[in-house]
PALO-523793 format. One record per residue (C-alpha): x, y, z; residue in three letters. Coordinates in steps of 0.2 Angstrom, whole numbers, plus 5000, padded with zeros to 4 digits. Layout:
BEGIN
XYZALA/...
***
This chain:
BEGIN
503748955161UNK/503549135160UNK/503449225180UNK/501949325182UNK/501949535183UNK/502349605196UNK/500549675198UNK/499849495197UNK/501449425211UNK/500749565221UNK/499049535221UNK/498349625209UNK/497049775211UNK/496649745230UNK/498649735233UNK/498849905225UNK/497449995235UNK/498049915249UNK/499949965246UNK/499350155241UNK/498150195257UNK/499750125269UNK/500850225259UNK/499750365258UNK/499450375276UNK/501350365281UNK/501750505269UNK/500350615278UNK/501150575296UNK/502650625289UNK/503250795293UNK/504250825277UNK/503050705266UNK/501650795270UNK/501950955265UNK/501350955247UNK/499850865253UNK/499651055261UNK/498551125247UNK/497650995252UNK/497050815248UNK/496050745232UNK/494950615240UNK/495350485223UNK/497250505227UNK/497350325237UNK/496650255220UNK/497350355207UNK/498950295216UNK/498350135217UNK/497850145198UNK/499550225191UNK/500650105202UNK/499649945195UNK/499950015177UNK/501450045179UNK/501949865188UNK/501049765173UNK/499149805177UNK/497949875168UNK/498150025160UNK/496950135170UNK/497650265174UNK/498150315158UNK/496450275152UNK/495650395166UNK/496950525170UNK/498150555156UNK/499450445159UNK/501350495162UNK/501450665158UNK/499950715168UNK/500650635185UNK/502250715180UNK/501350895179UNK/500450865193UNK/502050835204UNK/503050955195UNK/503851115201UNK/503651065220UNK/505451095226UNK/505650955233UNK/507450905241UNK/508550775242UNK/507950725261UNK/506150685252UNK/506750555239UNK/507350445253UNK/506050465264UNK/504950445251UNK/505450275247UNK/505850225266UNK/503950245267UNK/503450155252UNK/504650005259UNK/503950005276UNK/502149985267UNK/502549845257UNK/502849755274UNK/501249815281UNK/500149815267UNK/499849615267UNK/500749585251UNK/501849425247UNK/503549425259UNK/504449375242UNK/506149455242UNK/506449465223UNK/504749535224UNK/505149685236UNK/506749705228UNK/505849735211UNK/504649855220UNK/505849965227UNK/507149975215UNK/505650035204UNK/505050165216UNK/506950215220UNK/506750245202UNK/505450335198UNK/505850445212UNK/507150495204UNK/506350525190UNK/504850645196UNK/506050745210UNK/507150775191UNK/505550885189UNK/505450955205UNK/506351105201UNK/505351275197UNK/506451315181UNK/505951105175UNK/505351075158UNK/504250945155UNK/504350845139UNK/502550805128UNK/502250645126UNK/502950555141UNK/502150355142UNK/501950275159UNK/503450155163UNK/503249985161UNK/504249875176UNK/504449715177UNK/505549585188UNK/507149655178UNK/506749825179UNK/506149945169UNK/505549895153UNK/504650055141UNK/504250235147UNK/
***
């Protein structure tokens, strides 16, 4: 019996937007979080979020499909600066919206979730210096309940 993806454990498309919005709004109370969200907000962030996380997790591939996959989010996050102090408030946010978002208290589940996040953090802040070159041809990550599988 094969386990479902994680997009589908979490509850698929209504799951993601709810876990974006939660997250989205505990990064903008957040007084080092918030600070790229300075320039200002796009009002499709919440479901481009919402669309790129559900990709990623086994979803559909909508994000890719409407705003260039990988190497787009990467450019759009890129060359911010960030710290080390955001990486791990980063994903303390995105841990304490998983418990208030409504999705399954599973504990493999929310291990899966934020070891991919502690990932992919990672991953974008390798970009966050001014000086970072970003590769052509990035794909969106694939993450399943073993961890990451393409990208």
């Amino acid at each position: 019996m094969s386990r479902p993806s994680l997009y589908d454990a979490c509850g698929g498309a209504p799951a993601m937007r709810a876990l974006a919005a939660d997250f989205h709004a505990r990064c903008l109370a957040d007084p080092v979080l918030e600070h790229p969200f300075s320039h200002g907000v796009n009002p499709e962030h919440v479901q481009r979020l919402a669309d790129y996380w559900g990709e990623v997790l086994g979803g559909p591939p909508v994000y890719s499909a409407r705003f260039g996959g990988q190497e787009a989010m990467i450019r759009l996050h890129a060359h911010q600066g960030a710290g080390a102090a955001f990486g791990e408030r980063f994903v303390a946010c995105f841990v304490a919206a998983i418990d208030s978002a409504g999705l399954p208290h599973d504990a493999e589940l929310r291990s899966a979730l934020t070891a991919y996040l502690t990932w992919a953090t990672r991953d974008v802040l390798s970009f966050a210096p001014p000086e970072a070159v970003i590769p052509s041809g990035l794909t969106v990550p694939r993450w399943d309940w073993d961890g990451l599988r393409s990208g």
